[in-house]
N, C-alpha and C positions, 0 to 999 in steps of 0.2 A: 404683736398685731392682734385684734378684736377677730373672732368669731364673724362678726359680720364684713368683713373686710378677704374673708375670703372668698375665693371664685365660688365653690361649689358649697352652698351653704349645709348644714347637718340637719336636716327638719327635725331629727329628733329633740332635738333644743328645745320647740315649742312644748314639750309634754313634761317639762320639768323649770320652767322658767313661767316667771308672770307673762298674761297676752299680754301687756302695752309694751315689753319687752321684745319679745319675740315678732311682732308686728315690727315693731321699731328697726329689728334687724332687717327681718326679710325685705322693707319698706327702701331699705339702705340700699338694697341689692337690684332693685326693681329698675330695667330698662327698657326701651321701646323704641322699634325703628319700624318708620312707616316703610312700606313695601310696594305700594299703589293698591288702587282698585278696593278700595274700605277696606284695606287689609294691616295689617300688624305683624311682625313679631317680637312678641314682649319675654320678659323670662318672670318667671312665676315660683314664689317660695323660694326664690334665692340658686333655685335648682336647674326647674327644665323651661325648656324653648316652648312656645306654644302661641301658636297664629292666632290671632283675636279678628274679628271683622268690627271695624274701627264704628262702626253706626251704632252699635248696640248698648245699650246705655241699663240695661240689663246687667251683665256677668262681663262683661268687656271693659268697659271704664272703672272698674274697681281692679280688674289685673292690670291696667296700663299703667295705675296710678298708687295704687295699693301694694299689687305683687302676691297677692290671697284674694280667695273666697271664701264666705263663713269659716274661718278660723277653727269656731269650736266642734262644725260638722269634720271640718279636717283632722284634728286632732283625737277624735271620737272613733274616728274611721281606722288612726293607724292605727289604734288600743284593738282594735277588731278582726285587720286581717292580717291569717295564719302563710308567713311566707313558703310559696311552695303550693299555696293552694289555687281552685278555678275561682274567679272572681267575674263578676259580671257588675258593667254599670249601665241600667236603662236609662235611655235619655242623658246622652251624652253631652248634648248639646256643643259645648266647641271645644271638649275633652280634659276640662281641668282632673276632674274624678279621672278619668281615664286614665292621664299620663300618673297621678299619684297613686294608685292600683297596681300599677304594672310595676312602679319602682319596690312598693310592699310585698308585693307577690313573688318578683323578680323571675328571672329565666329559666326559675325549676317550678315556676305556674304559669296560669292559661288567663287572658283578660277577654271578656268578653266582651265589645262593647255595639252597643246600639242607638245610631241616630238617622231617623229619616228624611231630615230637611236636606237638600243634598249640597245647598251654601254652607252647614254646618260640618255636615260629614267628610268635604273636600280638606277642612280645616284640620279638622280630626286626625285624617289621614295624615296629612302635613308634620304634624305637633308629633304624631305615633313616630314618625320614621327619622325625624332629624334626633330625638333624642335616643331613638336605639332599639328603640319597643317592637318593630315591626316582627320579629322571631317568634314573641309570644303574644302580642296581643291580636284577637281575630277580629275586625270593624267586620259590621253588618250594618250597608245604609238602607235598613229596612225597619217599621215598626212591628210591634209585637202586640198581639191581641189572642180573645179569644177562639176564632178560626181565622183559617188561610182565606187571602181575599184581597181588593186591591183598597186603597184610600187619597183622600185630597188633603195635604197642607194645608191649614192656615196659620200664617204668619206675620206680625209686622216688620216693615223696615226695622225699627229703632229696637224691637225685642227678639231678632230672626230665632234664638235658641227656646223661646216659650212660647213655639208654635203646638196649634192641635192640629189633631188626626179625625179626618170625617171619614165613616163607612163612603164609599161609592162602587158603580160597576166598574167606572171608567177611572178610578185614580190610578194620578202617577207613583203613588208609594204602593210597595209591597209589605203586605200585610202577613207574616207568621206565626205560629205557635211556638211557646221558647220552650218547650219539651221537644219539640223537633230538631232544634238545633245543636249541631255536634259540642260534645263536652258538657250543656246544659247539666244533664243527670248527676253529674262530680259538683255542681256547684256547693261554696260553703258561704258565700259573701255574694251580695247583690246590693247594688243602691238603686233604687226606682223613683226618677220623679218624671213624670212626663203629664202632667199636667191635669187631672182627673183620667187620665185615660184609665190606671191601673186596676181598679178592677178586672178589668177584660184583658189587660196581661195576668191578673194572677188566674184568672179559666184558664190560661194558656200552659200554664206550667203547672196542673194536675200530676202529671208523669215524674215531676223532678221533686214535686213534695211528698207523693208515695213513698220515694224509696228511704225516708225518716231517717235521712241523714242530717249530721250534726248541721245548723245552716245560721245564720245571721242576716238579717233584713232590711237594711236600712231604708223607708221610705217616705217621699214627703205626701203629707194625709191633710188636705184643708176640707176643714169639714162641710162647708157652705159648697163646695165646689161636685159634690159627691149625691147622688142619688138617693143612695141609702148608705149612709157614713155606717149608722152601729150596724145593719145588714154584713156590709164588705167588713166592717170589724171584729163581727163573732167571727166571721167565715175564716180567717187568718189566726184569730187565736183557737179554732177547733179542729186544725192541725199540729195543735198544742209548742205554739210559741208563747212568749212571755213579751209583756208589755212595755214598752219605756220611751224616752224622749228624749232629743238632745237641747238638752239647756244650754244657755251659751256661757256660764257663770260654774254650771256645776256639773257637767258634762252629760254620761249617761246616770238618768234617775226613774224611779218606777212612775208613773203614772197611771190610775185608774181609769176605769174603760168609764166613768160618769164624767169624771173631771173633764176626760176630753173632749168627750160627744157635747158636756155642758156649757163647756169654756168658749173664747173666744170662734167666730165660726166662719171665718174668711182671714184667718191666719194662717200661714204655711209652717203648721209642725215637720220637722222631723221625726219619725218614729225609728224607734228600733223594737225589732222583733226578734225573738233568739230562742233558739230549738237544741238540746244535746240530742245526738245521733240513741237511737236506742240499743239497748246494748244488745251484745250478738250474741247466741246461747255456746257455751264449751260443748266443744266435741267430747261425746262420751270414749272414755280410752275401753279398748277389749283388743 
């Protein structure tokens, strides 16, 4: 019997096997029972259970039908995280990152994740607890910014998980600092995309990039979308990370801070950013 033929498929497969191969499997494995109420659950990578909301024609119709998301961002991500470690995914949106963080990290680490749409977060919720996650992974349906504070959704029907965050007095989202949040400070892995908001999450977490622990940064950076793109750029690399990009051909590769700012400027890079922890001085023996 084939590799893809069975129930619980081994994602490791994809990190040593051609994509059309690997796609091919997981593709094999892909099921989908509607539920009602635009809702789904479909199984994803061959592995976990995960509630899709059937409108969304965004990250939904490619799990229903596919059984993946960006592949090479997936594959990128397992080369990344240290099992046992705190992981954080910003912008969870219907938890794909989510649930494959929790399985990398597994029950001797902490997943952090955050989504403030609360039609996404119910999902979230759903997908965390049917496949087993719910011990370590801690959902917070709140967004994350530079100060505490409240905000308004916007969202469409057909893309509900690439909604923005507006400042307001009276929003219905609660707005945090993710150095406030418990375990933040242990973080080593983070993926951030929530839509230009990020800069004003990385104000947020001042406290967690002090402590110059080892860290890895996954985030997506369109440059048109961004205020001051090389601004927020120096600012992340003068916490002295290192630069790079995930290629969907060649995985992670360097990329220079002209090339990006020059290149294309309403494409959605992935970035990766990566920090060693600095090293801790010996205690003098007497």
């Amino acid at each position: 019997m084939s590799q893809a033929m069975h129930q619980i498929y081994d994602i490791w497969r994809i990190l040593d096997r051609p994509s059309d191969e690997a796609e091919a499997e997981i593709r094999a494995l892909t099921q989908v029972a509607y539920v009602g109420n635009q809702e789904a659950l479909c199984r994803v990578l061959g592995r976990y259970k995960m509630y899709v909301d059937t409108r969304d024609i965004g990250i939904a119709s490619h799990l229903m039908l596919e059984g993946f998301w960006e592949l090479w961002v997936t594959k990128a991500m397992m080369r990344s995280v240290r099992r046992g470690s705190v992981v954080a995914d910003i912008g969870a949106n219907q938890g794909y990152f989510t649930l494959l963080l929790a399985d990398l990290t597994g029950a001797e680490g902490r997943v952090l994740s955050f989504e403030p749409n609360p039609d996404m977060a119910r999902l979230v919720r759903k997908s965390v607890e049917v496949n087993g996650f719910s011990g370590f992974v801690d959902f917070h349906e709140i967004g994350l910014g530079a100060t505490a504070g409240r905000a308004v959704m916007d969202a469409s029907t057909h893309q509900p998980g690439g909604g923005r965050t507006v400042t307001a007095r009276k929003g219905d989202i609660v707005i945090k600092r993710l150095d406030r949040i418990a375990h933040a400070r242990n973080l080593e892995f983070l993926k951030m995309d929530v839509e230009g908001f990020e800069p004003m999450v990385w104000q947020g977490m001042t406290q967690v990039l002090a402590r110059q622990k080892r860290m890895t940064v996954f985030m997506e950076f369109t440059v048109g979308r961004l205020r001051d793109p090389a601004g927020f750029l120096d600012e992340i690399l003068r916490h002295g990370f290192s630069l790079e990009i995930v290629r969907a051909r060649e995985g992670i590769v360097p990329i220079s801070r002209e090339e990006l700012l020059n290149g294309p400027q309403w494409v959605d890079h992935m970035l990766v950013f990566r920090r060693q922890s600095t090293p801790l001085r010996k205690r003098a023996r007497g």
